[in-house]
C-alpha positions in Angstrom: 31.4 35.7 185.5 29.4 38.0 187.7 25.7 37.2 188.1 23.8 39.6 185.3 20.6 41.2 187.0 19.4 42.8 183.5 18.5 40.8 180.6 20.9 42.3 177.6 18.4 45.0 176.5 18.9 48.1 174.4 17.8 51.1 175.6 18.1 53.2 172.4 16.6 56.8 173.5 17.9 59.4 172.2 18.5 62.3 174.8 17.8 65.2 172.3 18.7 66.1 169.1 20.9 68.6 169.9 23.0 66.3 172.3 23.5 63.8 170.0 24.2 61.4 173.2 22.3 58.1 172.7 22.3 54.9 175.2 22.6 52.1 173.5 23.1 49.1 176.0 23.6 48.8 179.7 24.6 46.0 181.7 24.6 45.2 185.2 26.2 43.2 188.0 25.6 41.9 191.6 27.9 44.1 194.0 29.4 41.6 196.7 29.1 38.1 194.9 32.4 37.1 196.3 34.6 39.7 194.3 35.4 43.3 194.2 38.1 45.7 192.9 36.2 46.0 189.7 38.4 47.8 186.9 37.3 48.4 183.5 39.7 48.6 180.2 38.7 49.3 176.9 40.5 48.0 174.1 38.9 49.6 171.2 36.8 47.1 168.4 37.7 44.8 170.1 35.8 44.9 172.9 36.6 45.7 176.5 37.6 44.1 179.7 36.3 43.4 183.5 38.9 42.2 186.0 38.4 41.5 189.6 39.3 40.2 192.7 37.8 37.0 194.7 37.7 38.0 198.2 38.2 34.7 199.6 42.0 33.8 199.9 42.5 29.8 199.0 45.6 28.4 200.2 47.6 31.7 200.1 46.3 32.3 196.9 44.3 35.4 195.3 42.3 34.8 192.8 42.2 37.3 189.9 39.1 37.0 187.2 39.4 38.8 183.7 35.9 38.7 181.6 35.8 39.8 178.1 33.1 41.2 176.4 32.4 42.6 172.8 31.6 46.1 171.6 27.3 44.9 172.0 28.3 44.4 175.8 27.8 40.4 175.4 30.4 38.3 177.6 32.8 36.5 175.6 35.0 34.5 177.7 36.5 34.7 181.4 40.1 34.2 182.0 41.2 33.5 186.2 45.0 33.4 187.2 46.4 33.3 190.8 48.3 35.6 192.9 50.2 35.2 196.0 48.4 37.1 198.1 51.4 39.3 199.6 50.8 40.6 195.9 49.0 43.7 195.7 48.1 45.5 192.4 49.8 48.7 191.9 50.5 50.2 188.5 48.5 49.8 185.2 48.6 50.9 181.9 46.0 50.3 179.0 46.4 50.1 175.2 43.9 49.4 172.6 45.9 46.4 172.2 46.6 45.1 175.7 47.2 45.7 179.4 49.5 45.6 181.7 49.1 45.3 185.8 52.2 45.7 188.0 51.6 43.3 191.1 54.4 43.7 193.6 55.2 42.8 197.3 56.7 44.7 199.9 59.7 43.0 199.5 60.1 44.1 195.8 58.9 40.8 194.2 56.9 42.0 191.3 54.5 40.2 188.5 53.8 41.7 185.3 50.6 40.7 183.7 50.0 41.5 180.3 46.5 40.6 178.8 46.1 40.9 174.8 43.2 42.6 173.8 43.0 40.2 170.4 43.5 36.5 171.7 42.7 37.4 175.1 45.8 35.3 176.7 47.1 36.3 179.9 51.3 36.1 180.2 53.3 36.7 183.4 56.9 37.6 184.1 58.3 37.2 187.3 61.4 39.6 188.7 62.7 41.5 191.7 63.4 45.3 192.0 66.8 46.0 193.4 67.3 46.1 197.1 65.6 49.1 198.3 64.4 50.5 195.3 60.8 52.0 194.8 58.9 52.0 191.8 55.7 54.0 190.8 54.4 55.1 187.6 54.3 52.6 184.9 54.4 53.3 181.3 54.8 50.8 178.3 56.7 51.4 175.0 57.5 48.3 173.2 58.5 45.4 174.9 59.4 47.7 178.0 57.7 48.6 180.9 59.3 52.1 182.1 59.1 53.2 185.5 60.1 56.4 187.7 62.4 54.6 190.2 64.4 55.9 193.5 67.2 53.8 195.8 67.8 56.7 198.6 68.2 60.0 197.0 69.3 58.4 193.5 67.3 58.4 190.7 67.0 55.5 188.1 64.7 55.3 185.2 64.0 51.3 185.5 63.3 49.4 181.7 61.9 45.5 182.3 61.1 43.7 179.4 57.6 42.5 180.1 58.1 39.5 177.8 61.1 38.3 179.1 61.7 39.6 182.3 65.1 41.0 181.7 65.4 44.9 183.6 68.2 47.6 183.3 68.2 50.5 185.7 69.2 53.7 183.7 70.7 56.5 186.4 69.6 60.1 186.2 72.6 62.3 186.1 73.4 65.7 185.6 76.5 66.9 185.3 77.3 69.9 188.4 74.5 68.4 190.6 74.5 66.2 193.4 72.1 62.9 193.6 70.6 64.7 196.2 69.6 68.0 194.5 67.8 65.7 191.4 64.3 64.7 191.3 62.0 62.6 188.5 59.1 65.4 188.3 57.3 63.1 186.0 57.7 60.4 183.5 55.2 60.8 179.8 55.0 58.4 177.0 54.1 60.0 173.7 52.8 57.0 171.9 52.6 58.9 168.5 56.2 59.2 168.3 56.9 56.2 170.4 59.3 58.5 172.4 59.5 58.7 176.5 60.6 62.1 178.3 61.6 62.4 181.5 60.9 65.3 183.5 63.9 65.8 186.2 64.0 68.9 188.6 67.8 69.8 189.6 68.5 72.2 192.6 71.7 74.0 193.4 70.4 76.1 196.5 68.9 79.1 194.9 64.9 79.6 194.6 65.7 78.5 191.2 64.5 75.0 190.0 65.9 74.0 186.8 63.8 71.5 184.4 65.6 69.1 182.5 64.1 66.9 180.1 65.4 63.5 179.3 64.5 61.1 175.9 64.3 57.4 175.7 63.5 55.7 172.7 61.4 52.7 172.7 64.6 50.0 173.4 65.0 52.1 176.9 67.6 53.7 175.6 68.9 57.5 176.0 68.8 59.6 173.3 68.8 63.5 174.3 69.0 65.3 177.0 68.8 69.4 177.5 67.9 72.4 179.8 64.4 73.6 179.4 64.5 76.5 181.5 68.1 77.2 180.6 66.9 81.0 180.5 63.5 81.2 181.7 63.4 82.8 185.2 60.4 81.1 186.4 60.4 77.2 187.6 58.3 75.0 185.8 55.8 73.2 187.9 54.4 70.9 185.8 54.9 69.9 182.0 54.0 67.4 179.2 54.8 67.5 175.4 52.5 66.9 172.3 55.2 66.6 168.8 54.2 68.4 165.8 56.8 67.4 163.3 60.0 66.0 163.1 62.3 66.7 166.4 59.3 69.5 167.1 57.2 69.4 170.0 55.0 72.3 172.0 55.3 71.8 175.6 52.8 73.0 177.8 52.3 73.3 182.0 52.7 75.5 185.0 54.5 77.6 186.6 55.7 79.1 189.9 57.8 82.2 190.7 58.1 80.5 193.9 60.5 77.4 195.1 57.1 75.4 195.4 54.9 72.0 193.4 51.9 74.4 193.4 51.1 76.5 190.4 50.0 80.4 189.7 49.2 79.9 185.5 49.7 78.3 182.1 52.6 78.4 179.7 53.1 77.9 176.4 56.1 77.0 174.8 57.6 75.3 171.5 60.6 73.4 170.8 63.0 72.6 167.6 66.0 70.5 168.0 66.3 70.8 172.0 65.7 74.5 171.6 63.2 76.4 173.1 61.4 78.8 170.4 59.6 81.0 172.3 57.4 80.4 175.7 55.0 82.3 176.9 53.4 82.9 180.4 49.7 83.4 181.5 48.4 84.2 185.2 45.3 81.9 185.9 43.3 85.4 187.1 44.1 86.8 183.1 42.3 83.8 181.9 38.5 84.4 181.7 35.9 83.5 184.5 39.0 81.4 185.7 37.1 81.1 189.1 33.5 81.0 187.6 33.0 77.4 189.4 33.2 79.4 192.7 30.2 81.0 194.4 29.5 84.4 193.3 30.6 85.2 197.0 34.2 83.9 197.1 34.6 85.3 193.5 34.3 88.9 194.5 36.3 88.7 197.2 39.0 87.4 195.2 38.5 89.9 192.9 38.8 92.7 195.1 42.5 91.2 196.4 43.5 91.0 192.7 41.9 94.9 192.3 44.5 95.8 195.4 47.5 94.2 194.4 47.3 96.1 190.7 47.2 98.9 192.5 50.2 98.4 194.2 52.0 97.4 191.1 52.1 93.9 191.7 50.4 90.8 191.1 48.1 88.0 192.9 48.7 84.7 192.8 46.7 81.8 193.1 47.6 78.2 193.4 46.3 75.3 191.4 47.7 72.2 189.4 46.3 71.3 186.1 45.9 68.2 184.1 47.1 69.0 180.6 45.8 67.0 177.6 47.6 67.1 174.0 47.2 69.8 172.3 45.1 70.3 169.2 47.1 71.1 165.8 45.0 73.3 163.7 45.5 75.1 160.8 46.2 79.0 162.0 46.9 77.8 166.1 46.9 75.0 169.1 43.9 74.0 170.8 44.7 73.3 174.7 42.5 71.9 177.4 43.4 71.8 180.9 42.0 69.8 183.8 42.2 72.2 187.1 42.3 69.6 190.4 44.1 70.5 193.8 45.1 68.0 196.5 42.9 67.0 199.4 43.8 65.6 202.8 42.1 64.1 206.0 42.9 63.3 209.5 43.6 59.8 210.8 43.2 58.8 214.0 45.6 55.5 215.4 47.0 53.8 218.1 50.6 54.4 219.4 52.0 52.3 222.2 53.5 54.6 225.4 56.0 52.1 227.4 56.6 53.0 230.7 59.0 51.4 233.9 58.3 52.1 237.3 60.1 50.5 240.0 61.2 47.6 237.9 57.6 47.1 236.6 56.8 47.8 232.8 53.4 49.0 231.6 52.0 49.8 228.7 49.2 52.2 227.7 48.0 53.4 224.4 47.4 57.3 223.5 45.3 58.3 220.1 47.3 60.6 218.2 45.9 62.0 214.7 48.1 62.2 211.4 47.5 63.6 207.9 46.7 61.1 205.4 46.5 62.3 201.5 43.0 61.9 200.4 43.0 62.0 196.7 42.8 64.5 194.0 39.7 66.7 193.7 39.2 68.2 189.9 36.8 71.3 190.1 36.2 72.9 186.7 38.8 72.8 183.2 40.1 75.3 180.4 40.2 75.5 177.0 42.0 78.0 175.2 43.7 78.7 171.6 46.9 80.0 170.9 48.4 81.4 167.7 51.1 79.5 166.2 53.8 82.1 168.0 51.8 81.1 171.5 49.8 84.1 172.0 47.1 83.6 173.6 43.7 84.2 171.4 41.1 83.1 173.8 40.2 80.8 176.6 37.6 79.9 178.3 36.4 78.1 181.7 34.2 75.8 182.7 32.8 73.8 185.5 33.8 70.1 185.5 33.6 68.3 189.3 35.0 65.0 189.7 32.4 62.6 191.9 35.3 60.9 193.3 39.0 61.5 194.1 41.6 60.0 191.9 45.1 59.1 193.9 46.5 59.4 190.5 46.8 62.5 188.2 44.3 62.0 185.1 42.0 63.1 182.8 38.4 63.3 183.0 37.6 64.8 179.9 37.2 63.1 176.0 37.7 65.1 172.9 34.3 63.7 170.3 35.2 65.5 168.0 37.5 68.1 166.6 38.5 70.3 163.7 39.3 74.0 162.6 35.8 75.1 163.0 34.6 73.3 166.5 35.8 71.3 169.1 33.6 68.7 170.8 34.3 68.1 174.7 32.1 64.8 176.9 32.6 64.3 180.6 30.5 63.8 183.6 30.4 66.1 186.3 29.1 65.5 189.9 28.7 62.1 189.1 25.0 61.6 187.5 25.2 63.7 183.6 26.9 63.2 180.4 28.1 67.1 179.7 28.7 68.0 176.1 29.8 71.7 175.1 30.8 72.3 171.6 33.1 75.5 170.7 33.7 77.6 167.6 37.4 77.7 167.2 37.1 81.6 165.8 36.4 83.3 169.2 36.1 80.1 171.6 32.3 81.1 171.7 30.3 78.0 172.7 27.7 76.5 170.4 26.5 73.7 172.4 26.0 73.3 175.5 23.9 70.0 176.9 23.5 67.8 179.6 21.7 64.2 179.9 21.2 61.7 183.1 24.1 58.6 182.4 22.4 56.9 185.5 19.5 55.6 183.3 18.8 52.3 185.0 17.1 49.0 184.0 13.2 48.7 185.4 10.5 51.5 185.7 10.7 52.4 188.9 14.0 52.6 189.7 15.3 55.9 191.7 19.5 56.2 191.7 19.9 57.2 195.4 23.7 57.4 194.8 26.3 57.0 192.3 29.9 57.0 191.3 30.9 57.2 187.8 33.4 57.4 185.0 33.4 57.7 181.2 35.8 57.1 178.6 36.5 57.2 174.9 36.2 53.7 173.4 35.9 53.9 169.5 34.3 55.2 166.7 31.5 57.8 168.2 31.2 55.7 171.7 31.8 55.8 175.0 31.7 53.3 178.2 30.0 54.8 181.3 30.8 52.5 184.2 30.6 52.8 187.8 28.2 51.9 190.8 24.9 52.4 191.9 22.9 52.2 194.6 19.0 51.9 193.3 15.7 52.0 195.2 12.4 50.6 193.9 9.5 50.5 195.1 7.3 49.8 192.4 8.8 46.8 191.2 7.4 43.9 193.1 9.6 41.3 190.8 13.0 42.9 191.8 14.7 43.5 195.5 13.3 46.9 196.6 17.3 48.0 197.3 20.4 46.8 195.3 23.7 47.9 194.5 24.8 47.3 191.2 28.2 47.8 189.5 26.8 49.0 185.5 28.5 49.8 182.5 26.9 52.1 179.5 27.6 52.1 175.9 26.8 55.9 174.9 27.1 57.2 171.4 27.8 60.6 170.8 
């Protein structure tokens, strides 16, 4: 296992009363011993899970290393398989119970590895994707491992068995549209009702997008299939589903009144039998203090463009995506929070080889040309809002949530501690180095706590964070794990190295 720089010592302090955020342990671990690529997965009780990558590659072999500890943070075993190294790791997904990692080659040779959270054994299937088929976003339901798939401008949903290896490709199809005109928009697994739904966005020329969704039960099987925006004259940008009973589900998202994958506001809508109840539609600048994370500069100004456009009878728009979480059932309403992030990009600079003949003599010189690379997702501040039980909107508010690093994936930043029909309970880090908790009455949305504590306690007196990137997760019970790296400088310490970089992980208990 990596080389443990702090003796196992609880830190028990409590930040404040009022926070009701307490550090219980922390460990930490050499950065650059020989591996890297350090992922964390929680599997409930029963502990969690480190796995890494050697850096060295023996005999064309990679070599993976899986340690185990319990829910006190002490190491319980370590587990090391190898990879080919034209393997690279590309999709996960995490369960209490186990997870899986999608290792694949360019050539579509894939590996699943499945690791169970109770034995801790590691299995591996073997396969190949069709010829010229690509694969992204992994989800598990049973025995299957789903995945948004595409061969040309064809559409598959692809099922492989992760126990036995066996796949099926399931084609997307809808009846008066070409292959072309049909896209996956996204792929969710509602693990409640064991049930996945497949987004797909059909074309047929006009501005109009339609939004179909598509269910597979847990054997990778079709079950349904309908028109969501059968008559709603806006396209959907974004959507995911939370069920509420029996074939009943509120469905929540985006939406554009242009032909475009950016968003203008919310919608909220329910659905019985494949029907569509009611939705409803909400322009980010109605919500409250929507653009309170701005400065008080950029937030006038966009004020006063919103002032002019009423006045010409028309309406501003504003473009954002947001990361929706499950909505809250509660007695008289829904309770729905909302992750806002946009994309980011930067320019690359490379090497392109210019060939050139003159009189029979070929040269060639190379010219820098710049490109634009996508540079992850950046998450800015979130929502929270209730709705009635006939989607009206009752109140909502806005606050500041900033992401210290860009996520290539979409995902969700923010835990729910706790929740019932008086208050909701909300824990996240924002700009890397504090624990935020806000608390809100479920009445008027007003907020009843609102608290903030350091996560980057570190292990000797003396220490100063100089800088940090961190995550935090639900793990069970009332804790969390903060994990992430840190570079430390002490100065006090003559027992210790005066600089080190440390990769940590925190058990907090809210």
């Amino acid at each position: 296992m990596k080389t443990i720089i702090l003796t196992l010592s609880f830190l028990y302090f409590a930040i404040s009363s009022i926070a009701q955020v307490k550090y219980e342990k922390r460990i930490e671990f050499a950065v650059k011993d020989g591996y890297s690529n350090e992922e964390i997965y929680e599997f409930g009780n029963k502990g969690l899970m480190m796995a890494s990558k050697k850096d060295d590659i023996v005999n064309g072999m990679a070599e993976w290393k899986f340690e185990f500890f319990n829910t006190d943070l002490e190491h319980v075993k370590t587990e090391k398989i190898l990879i080919g190294k034209k393997y690279f790791s590309d999709e996960t997904y995490n369960t209490d119970s186990r997870s899986h990692t999608l290792f694949k080659t360019k050539k579509g040779e894939y590996i699943i590895v499945s690791v169970d959270a109770a034995t801790m054994g590691i299995t591996k299937v073997k396969g190949v994707f069709p010829k010229k088929l690509n694969v992204w976003d992994m989800k598990i339901i049973g025995d299957y491992a789903i995945f948004d798939s595409q061969v040309k401008k064809d559409c598959f949903v692809m099922a492989v068995n992760w126990k036995t290896g066996k796949s099926k490709l399931i084609p997307i199809i809808l009846q008066g549209y070409k292959s072309k005109n049909i896209d996956i928009q996204n792929i969710q697994l509602l693990e409640k009702t064991k049930e996945i739904f497949v987004y797909v966005e059909a074309k047929d020329g006009s501005k109009k997008i339609e939004l179909y969704v598509i269910k597979i039960n847990e054997l990778g099987e079709k079950e349904d299939i309908y028109n969501f925006s059968a008559d709603i004259s806006k396209n959907i940008t974004s959507i995911s589903a939370s069920p509420i009973g029996e074939n009943e589900y509120i469905f929540t998202g985006t939406y554009s009144t242009k032909s475009t994958s950016m968003s203008e506001g919310l919608f909220f809508s329910k659905v019985y039998n494949s029907k569509v109840n009611f939705i409803n539609f909400y322009n980010f600048l109605d919500l409250d203090d929507f653009l309170s994370y701005l400065p008080e500069r950029k937030q006038k100004k966009i004020e006063k463009k919103q002032d002019k456009k009423k006045d010409k009878g028309k309406e501003l728009i504003i473009n954002y995506n947001i990361a929706d979480h499950d909505v809250i059932i509660q007695d008289d309403g829904y309770i729905f929070i909302g992750e806002c992030y946009y994309p980011t990009y930067r320019q690359e600079r490379y090497q392109e080889a210019v060939t050139s003949t003159v009189n029979g003599a070929t040269t060639t010189r190379y010219v820098t040309k710049y490109r634009t690379v996508f540079d992850g997702y950046q998450y800015t501040h979130a929502v929270i809002a209730k709705y009635s039980k006939e989607g009206k909107l009752i109140w909502d508010k806005t606050f500041e949530m900033w992401s210290s690093y860009k996520p290539f994936y979409v995902k969700r930043f923010i835990s729910v501690a706790e929740e019932n029909n008086e208050t909701v309970d909300l824990v996240f880090i924002s700009r890397g180095t504090k624990v935020y908790t806000k608390s809100f009455e479920m009445k008027n949305g007003t907020i009843i706590k609102d608290t903030n504590s350091e996560i980057m306690e570190t292990s000797y007196e003396g220490d100063k964070s100089k800088k940090s990137f961190s995550n935090i997760i639900y793990w069970y019970d009332h804790y969390y794990l903060a994990y992430g790296e840190q570079k430390i400088k002490n100065k006090e310490n003559d027992k210790i190295k005066k600089k080190r970089i440390v990769y940590f992980i925190n058990k907090i208990k809210y």
